[in-house]
GUDREN-331831 format. One record per residue (C-alpha): x, y, z negated; residue in three letters. Coordinates in steps of 0.1 Angstrom, whole numbers, plus 5000, padded with zeros to 4 digits. Each point is the difference from the previous one (the first is absolute). Layout:
BEGIN
XYZALA;...
//
This chain:
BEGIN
315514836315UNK;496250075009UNK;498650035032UNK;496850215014UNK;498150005030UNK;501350345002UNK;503449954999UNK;501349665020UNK;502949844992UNK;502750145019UNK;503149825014UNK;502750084980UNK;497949924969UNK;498849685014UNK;503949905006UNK;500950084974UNK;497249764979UNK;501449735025UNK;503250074992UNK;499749954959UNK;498449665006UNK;503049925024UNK;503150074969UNK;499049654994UNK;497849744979UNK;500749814973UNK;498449714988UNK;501249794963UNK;499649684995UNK;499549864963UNK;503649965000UNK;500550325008UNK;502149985030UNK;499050135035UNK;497749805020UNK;499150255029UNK;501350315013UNK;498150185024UNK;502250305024UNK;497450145028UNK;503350105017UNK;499749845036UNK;503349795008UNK;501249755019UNK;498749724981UNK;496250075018UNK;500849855032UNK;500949664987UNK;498049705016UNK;499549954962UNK;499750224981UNK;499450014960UNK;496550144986UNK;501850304988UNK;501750075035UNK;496349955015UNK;497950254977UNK;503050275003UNK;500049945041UNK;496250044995UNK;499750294975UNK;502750205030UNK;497449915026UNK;497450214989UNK;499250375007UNK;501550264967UNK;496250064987UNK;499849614994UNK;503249924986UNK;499250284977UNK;497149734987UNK;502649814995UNK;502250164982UNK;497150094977UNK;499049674997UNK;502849824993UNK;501350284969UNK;496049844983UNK;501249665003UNK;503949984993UNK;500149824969UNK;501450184965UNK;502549824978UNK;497850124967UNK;496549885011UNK;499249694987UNK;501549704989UNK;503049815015UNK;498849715005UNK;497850145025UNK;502250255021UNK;501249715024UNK;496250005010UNK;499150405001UNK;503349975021UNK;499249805026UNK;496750125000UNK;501450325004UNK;501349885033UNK;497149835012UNK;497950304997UNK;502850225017UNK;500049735027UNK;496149995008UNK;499850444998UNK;502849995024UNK;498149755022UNK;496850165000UNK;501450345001UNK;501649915034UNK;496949835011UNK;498250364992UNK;502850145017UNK;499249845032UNK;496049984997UNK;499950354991UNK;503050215011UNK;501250304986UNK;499750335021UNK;501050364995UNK;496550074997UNK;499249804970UNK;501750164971UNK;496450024983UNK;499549595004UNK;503949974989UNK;499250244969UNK;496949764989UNK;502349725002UNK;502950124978UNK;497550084976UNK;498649615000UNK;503349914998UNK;501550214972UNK;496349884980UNK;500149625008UNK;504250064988UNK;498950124970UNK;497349754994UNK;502649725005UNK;502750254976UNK;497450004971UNK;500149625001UNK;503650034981UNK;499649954964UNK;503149974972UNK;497149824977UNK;498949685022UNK;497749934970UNK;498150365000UNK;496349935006UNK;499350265036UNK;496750035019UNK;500249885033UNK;497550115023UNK;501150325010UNK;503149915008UNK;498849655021UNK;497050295014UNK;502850265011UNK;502649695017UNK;497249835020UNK;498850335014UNK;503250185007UNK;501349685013UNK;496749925025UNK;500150375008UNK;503650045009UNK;500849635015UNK;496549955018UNK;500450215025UNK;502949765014UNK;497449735004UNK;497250255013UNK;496650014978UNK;500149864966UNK;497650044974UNK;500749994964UNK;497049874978UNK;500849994965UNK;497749924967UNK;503150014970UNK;499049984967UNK;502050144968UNK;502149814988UNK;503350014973UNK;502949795003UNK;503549984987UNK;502350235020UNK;501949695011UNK;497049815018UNK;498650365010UNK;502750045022UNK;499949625014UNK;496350045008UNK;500650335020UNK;503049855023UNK;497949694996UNK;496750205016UNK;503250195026UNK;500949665006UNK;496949895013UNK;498850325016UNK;503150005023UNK;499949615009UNK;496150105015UNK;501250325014UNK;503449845020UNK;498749665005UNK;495949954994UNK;499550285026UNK;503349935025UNK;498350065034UNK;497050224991UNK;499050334999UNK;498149964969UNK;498949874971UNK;498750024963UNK;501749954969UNK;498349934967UNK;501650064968UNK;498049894964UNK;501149914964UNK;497149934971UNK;500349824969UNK;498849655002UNK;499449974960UNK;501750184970UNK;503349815007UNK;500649975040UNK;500150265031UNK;499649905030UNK;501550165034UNK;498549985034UNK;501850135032UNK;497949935034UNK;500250085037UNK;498149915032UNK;503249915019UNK;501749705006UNK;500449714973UNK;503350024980UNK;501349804970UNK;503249894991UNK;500149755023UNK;500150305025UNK;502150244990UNK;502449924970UNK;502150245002UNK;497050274993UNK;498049744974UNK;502849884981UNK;500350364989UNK;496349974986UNK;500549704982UNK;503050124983UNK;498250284988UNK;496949814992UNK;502149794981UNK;501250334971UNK;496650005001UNK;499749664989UNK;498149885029UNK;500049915037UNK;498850135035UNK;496949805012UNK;499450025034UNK;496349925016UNK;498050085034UNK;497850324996UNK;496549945011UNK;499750125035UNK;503849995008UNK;503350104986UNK;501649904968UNK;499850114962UNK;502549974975UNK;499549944963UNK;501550044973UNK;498549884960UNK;502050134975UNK;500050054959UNK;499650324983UNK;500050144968UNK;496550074979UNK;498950325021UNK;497050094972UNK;502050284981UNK;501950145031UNK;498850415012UNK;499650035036UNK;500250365013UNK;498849875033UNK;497249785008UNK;499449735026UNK;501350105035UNK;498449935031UNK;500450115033UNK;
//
């Protein structure tokens, strides 16, 4: 479903995006049995003094006006994890990544919600967000692979999530400015995907915690080779200092992505304030690979 300028997305149309996302979610665990089961339904679980994460983000996701739940509906159909990508020894992981994403979307969604409130008026704005949406969705779709061993290019995909992802959730913060300098690079499907979430990962832990209480910020975003046999990925902001000491819940999704990477997430104090994250990681012999693209900065 595209959507112009010309022609904003109408109500029933919106629902009915909504309403596909809330038939349900399901997530599979390597043992193939159901580990999470998402129905946006409201009900009378929400009003529980404690209530599960799933109660939480579907009390959330019905708080929203129809244009942003539309985002989420979008965005959740780019995330749900398939049963034929990849290998089953990692599906537990793209599973409850799955639901860590969903979580932190919700969260910032609602936040844009209540920073920047939909009005009648702004089916144009609304429009411009669907379309980051259904982009950044398919960004994060493309990530699926049946072959975790097929050698993929990975800086459009890591250009395209940062962007979308800073242009769609920055707005709930205030002013954030993306500045990114990504070389190409080629990686197994498998650790192409766990350096995306990993770079998600670390994007969202600046945007919901490094800039809590602000109104802006910047984000910086780079990945060079260090060598012919090691990458390495930077992710800095100018907000407050985080590290896992700080916020486990958000950095212990790095490191177990940093770890299919066959690494870990270093954490240090960025000159003049704020924190970057790094992480070193091996690669395959990049001298014979094609690049259509060449080195991205913004």
């Amino acid at each position: 479903m595209s959507v112009t300028q010309s022609a904003p997305i109408p109500r029933s149309r919106a629902a009915a995006t909504v309403d596909a996302a809330r038939s349900g979610w399901i997530a599979s665990n390597a043992d193939a049995e159901v580990t999470a089961y998402i129905d946006f339904r409201p009900n009378h679980h929400t009003d529980r003094a404690h209530v599960s994460q799933l109660d939480r983000m579907a009390a959330t996701a019905a708080s929203v006006s129809l244009p942003r739940q539309a985002l989420i509906g979008a965005l959740l159909h780019g995330i749900v994890p398939r049963e034929t990508a990849g290998s089953a020894p990692h599906s537990k992981l793209w599973a409850y990544q799955a639901m860590q994403r969903a979580d932190s979307m919700i969260t910032l969604i609602a936040e844009l919600e209540h920073r920047v409130p939909f009005r009648e008026q702004d089916w144009h704005r609304a429009g411009a967000e669907y379309r980051g949406a259904m982009e950044l969705a398919a960004a994060q779709r493309s990530l699926d692979a049946v072959d975790d061993e097929r050698l993929l290019t990975c800086s459009d995909v890591l250009n395209t999530t940062v962007c979308c992802m800073i242009s769609l959730f920055g707005p709930a913060i205030g002013q954030v400015v993306p500045h990114l300098d990504i070389e190409p690079l080629a990686l197994p499907a498998l650790r192409r995907k766990a350096l995306v979430l990993a770079t998600w990962s670390l994007v969202i832990e600046a945007l919901v915690h490094g800039f809590a209480g602000r109104g802006s910020g910047d984000i910086s975003v780079s990945l060079h080779l260090e060598g012919p046999a090691r990458a390495c990925l930077h992710v800095s902001n100018d907000g407050r200092r985080m590290g896992n000491d700080r916020h486990p819940e958000t950095c212990g999704a790095g490191f177990d992505l940093a770890s299919v990477l066959g690494s870990v997430v270093n954490y240090s104090e960025r000159k003049g304030g704020g924190t970057t994250a790094e992480i070193i990681f091996p690669v395959p012999d990049q001298t014979n690979t094609k690049f259509s693209h060449s080195r991205t900065e913004r």
